[in-house]
N, C-alpha and C positions, 0 to 999 in steps of 0.2 A: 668636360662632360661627365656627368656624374654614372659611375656605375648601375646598370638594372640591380646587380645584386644586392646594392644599397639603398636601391628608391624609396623613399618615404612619403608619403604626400598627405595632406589635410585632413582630416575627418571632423564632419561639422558631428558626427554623431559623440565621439570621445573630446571634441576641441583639441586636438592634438594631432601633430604628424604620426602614422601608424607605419608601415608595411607596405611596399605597394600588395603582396602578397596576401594581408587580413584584408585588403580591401576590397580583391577582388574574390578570397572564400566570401565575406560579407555578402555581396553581391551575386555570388552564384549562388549560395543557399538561399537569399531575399527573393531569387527568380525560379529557385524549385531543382535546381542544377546539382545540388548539396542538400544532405541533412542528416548533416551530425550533431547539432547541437550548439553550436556555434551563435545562430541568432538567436534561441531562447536566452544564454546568457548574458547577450544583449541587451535583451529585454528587460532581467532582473537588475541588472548593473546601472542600464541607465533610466530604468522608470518610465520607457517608451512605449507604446506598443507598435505594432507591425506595421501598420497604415501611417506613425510617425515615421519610420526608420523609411518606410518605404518613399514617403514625400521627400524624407531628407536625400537619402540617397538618389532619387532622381534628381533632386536640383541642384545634385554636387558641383561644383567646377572641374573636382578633379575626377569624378567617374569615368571608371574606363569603357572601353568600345568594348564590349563581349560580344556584339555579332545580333545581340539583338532586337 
């Protein structure tokens, strides 16, 4: 079983396994939970904007349960 402190999993937004960690800041600053800055430079790195990140991230496989 792989360690939590090692988990990595998918990101359709970067195509690459990330952090279980950035994914879930990603995710709380995406739902208002966070913000520091994190998702703007999202935005600039991948040429997305909000309403893409946001689709993506809903129809992740691997997004997590935050409860809400």
């Amino acid at each position: 079983m792989k360690s939590v402190k090692n988990a990595n999993w998918f990101c359709p937004i970067f195509r690459k396994n990330i952090a279980e960690g950035m994914c879930l800041h990603i995710n709380y600053e995406r739902l208002g939970f966070l913000s520091d800055g994190c998702l703007d430079e999202i935005l600039k790195v991948t040429g997305m904007n909000r309403d893409e990140v946001n689709r993506t991230c809903e129809a992740c496989q691997n997004r997590p349960n935050i409860g809400v």
